[in-house]
C-alpha positions in Angstrom: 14.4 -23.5 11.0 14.2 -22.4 7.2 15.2 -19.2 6.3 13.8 -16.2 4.4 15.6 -13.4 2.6 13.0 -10.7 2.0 14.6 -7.6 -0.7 13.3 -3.9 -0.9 14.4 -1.1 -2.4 13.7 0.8 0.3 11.9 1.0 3.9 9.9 4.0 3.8 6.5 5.1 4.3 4.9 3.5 1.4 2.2 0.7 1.2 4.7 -2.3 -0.1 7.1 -1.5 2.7 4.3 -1.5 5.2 3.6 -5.3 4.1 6.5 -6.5 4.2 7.8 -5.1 7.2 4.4 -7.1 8.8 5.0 -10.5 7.5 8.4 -10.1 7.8 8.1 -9.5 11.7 5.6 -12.1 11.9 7.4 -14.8 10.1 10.4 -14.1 12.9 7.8 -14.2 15.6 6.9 -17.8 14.2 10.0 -18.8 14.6 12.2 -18.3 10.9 15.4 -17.0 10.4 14.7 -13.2 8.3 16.8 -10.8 7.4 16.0 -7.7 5.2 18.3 -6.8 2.1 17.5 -2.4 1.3 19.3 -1.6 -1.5 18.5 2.1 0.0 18.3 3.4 3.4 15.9 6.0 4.3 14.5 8.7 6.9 11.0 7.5 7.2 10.8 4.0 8.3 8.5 1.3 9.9 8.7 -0.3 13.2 11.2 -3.4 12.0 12.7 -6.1 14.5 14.2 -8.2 11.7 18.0 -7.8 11.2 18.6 -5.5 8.0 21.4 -5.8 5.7 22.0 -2.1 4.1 23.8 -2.0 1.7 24.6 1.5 -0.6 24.6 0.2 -3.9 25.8 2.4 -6.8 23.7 0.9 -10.0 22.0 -1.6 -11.0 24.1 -3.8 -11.8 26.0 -3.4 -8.2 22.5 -4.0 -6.7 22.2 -7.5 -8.6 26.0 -8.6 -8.1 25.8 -7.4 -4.3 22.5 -9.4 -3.7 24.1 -12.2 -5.2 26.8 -12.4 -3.2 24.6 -12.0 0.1 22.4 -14.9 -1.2 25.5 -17.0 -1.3 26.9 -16.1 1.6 23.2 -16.3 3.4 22.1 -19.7 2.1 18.5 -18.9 2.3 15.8 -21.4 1.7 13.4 -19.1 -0.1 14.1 -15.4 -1.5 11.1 -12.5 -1.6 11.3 -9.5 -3.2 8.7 -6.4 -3.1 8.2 -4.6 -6.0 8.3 -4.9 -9.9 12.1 -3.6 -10.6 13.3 -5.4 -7.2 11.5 -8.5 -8.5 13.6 -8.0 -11.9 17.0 -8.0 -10.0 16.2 -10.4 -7.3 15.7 -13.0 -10.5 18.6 -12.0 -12.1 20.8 -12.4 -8.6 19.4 -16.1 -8.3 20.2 -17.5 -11.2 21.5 -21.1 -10.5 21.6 -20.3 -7.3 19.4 -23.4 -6.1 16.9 -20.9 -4.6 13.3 -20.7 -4.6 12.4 -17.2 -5.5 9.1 -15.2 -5.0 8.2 -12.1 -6.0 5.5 -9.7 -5.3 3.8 -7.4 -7.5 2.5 -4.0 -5.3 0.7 -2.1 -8.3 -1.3 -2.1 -11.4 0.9 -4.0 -13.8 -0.6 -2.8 -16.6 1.3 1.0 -16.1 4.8 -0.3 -17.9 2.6 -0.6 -21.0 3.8 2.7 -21.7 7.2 1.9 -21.3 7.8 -1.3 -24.0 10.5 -2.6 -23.2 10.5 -2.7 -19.5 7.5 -3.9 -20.0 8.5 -6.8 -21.8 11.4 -7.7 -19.8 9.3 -7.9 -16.8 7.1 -10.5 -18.2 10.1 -12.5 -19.6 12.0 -12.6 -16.0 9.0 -13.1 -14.0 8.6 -16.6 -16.3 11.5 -17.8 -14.2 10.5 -16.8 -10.7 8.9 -19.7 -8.4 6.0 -17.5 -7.5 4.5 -14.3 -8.1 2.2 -12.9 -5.7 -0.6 -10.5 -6.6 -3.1 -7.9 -5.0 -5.8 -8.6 -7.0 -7.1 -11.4 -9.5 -7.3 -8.8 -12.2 -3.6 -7.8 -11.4 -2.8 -11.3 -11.8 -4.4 -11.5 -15.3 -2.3 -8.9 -16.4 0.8 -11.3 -17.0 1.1 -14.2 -20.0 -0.7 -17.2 -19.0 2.8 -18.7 -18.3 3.5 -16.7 -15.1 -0.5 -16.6 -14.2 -0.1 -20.4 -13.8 2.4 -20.0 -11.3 0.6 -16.5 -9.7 -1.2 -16.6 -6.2 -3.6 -13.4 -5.1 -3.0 -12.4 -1.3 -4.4 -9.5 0.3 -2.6 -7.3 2.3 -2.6 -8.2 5.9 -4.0 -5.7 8.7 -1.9 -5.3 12.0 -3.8 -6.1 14.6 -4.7 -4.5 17.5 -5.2 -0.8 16.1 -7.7 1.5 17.8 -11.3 1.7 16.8 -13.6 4.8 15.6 -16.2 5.9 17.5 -18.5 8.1 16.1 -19.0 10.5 19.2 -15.4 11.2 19.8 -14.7 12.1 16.3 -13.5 15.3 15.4 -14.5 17.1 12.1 -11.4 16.2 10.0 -11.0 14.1 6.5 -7.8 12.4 6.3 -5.5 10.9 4.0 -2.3 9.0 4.4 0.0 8.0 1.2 3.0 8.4 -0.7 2.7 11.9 -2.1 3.3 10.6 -5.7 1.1 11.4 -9.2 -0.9 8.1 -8.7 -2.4 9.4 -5.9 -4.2 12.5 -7.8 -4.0 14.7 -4.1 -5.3 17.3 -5.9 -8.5 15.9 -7.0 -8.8 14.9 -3.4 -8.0 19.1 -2.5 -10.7 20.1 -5.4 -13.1 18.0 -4.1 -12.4 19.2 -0.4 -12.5 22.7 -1.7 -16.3 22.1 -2.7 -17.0 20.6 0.6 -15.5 23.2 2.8 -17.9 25.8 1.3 -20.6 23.9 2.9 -19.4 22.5 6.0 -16.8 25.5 6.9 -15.9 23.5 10.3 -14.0 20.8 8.8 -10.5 20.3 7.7 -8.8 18.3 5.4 -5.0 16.1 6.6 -2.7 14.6 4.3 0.3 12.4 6.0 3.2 11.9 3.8 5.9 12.5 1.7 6.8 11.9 -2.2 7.6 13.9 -5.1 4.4 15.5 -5.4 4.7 17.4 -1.9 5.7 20.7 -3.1 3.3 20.6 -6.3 0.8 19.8 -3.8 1.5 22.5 -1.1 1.8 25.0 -4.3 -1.7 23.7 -5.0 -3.0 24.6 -1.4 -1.3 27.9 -1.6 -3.4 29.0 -5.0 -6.4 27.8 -3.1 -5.5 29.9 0.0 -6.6 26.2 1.8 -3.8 27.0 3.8 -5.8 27.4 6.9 -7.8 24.2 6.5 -5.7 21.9 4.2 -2.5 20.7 6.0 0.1 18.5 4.7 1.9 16.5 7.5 4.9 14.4 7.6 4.9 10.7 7.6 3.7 9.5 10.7 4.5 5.2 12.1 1.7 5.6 14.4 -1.0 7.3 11.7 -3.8 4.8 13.5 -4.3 7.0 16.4 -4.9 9.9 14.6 -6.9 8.3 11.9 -9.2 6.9 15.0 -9.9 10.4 16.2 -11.1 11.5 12.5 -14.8 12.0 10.7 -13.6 9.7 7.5 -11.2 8.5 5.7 -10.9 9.4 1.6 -8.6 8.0 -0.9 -8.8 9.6 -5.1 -6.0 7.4 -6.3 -6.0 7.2 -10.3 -4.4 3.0 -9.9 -3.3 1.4 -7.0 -2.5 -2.1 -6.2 -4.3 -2.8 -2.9 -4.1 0.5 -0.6 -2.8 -0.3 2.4 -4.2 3.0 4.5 -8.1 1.9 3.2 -7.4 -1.6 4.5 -6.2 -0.1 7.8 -8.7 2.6 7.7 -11.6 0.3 7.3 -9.5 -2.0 9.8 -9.9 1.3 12.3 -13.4 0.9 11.5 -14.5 4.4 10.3 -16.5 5.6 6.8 -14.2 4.9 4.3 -14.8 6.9 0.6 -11.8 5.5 -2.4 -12.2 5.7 -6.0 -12.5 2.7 -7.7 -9.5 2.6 -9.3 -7.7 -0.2 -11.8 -6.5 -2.4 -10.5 -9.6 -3.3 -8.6 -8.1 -3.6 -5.0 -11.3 -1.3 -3.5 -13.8 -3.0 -4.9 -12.7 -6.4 -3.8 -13.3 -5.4 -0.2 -15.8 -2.3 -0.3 -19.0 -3.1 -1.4 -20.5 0.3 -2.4 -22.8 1.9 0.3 -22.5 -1.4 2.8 -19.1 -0.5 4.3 -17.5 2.3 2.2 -18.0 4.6 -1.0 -16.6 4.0 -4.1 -16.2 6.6 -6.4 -15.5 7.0 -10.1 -12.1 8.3 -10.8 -11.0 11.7 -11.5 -15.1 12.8 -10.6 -14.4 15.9 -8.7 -17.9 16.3 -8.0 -18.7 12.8 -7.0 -16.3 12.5 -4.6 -17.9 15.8 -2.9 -20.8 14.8 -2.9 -20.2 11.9 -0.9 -18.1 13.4 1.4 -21.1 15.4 2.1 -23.8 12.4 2.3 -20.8 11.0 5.2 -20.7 14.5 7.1 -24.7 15.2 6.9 -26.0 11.8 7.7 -25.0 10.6 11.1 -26.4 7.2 10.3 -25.5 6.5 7.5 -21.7 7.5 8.7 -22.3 5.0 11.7 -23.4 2.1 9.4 -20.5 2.2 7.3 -18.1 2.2 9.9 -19.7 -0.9 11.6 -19.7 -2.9 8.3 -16.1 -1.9 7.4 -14.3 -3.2 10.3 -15.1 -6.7 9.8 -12.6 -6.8 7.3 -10.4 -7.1 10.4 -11.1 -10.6 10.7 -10.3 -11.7 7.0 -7.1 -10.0 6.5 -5.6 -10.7 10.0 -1.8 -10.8 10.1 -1.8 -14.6 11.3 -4.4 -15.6 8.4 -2.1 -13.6 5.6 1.3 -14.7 6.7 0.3 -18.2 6.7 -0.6 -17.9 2.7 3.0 -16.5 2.9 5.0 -19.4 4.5 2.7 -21.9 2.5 4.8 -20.9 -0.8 8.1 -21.4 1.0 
């Protein structure tokens, strides 16, 4: 029985802790040996059944001497780490260790151009990984041809089993589920709902999550005076049944890697609207008026308007939800786990 060491900063609510929380569960269900390494605990978490190892780490350098020791002690036959400044330590911890080590980049890469040296670090220490795993081929050409040779693309998988849309039990809500952070640009999402609601009063607009932007964001609603149709929810581990019950999903994310709540949106199978952001996760899978919208970013107006085209044209709505569920198929759980345990 080999086994796997994955590392996260944290088990939250975000899209790279929804990942690996599902290949880590499915990779025990298979039959290896997992345990978890969170160099953070926190309050919102996903449904895990694979032992975690917490520890409360002070600093970086704690967080790299601690890992170290637990890969020693653990023995594992292949490490992987979630995230760009995880990756970075997790390298840095296995150094002649005699284990193989994969990492996993979860956003655009090219956003630490403004920060040069990080930057530049991160493309030196990734050289020495065993693999890196990306969203996206353009993601993947973001790195020195050294660490592109040893880079692999895999898409996120989709749990299976979540409940489908239907089209007559739909209420008249828009939702959106995320990390309430600045790369999500919520409030072009709130402007563009703001347009819509003067048309189609009867809707409402739900955002599920948490982040740094959540006060900005309610302070945004309460300039408005959206208060009475724009809600901001907590984190929710079951967001599938609610998303099931809604008119559409819309995402007006400025980058993202590959967004995890459009793959399980389209997964649900109802209209799905994203921008199409760097670094080109939507458009790999939505093919623009055949199973979702994709929308330029930052266009306000745009993004109302097809909001609209979804409310006012019953077809049309019907069609893109019946196209966008087939991605079920491609990104099953069993079919992207199995990329997984191929690089151990």
């Amino acid at each position: 029985m080999k086994k796997v060491l994955f590392v996260a900063n944290k088990l939250g609510g975000g899209g790279a802790e929804r990942v690996l929380t599902l290949v880590a569960n499915e990779m025990e269900t298979m039959g290896y040996d997992v345990s978890i390494v969170v160099f953070h605990k926190c309050s919102e978490k996903y449904e895990n059944s694979c032992p975690e190892i917490y520890y409360s780490f002070k600093n970086d350098i704690s967080q790299i001497l601690g890992l170290r020791k637990i890969i020693r002690a653990q023995k594992p036959d292949a490490v992987i780490a979630f995230e760009y400044f995880v990756n970075m330590k997790t390298i840095l911890a296995a150094v002649g260790m005699g284990v193989k080590v994969i990492i996993s980049e979860r956003n655009n890469p090219y956003i630490l151009r403004s920060q040069p040296l990080k930057y530049v670090l991160r493309n030196y220490l990734y050289g020495f990984a065993d693999t890196l795993v990306c969203q996206t081929k353009d993601a993947k050409a973001a790195f020195p041809l050294r660490v592109q040779k040893k880079s692999v693309v895999i898409l996120n998988p989709i749990k299976d089993n979540v409940p489908r849309w239907n089209y007559e039990n739909a209420n008249r809500t828009i939702i959106n589920f995320c990390r309430l952070e600045k790369q999500k640009n919520i409030p072009m999402l709130i402007a563009a709902f703001e347009i819509v609601y003067k048309k189609h009063p009867d809707y409402t607009l739900e955002i599920y999550g948490s982040g740094r932007e959540e006060e900005y964001i309610k302070e945004i609603v309460r300039q408005k005076r959206l208060e009475h149709c724009v809600k901001l929810l907590p984190f929710c581990p079951n967001i599938h049944e609610i998303a099931a019950k809604c008119a559409m999903f819309v995402s007006s994310s400025d980058f993202e890697g590959l967004s995890n709540s459009m793959l399980e949106a389209m997964a649900i199978g109802m209209p799905v609207i994203c921008t199409d952001c760097p670094i080109g996760g939507a458009r790999m899978v939505i093919n623009n008026g055949k199973n979702g919208l994709l929308i330029p970013v930052g266009n306000v107006e745009k993004l109302a308007e097809a909001i609209n085209k979804v409310i006012e044209n019953n077809r049309f709505a019907c069609d893109l939800a019946k196209e966008s569920v087939l991605i079920s198929k491609k990104l099953s759980l069993q079919n992207i786990v199995k990329k997984w345990t191929e690089l151990i």
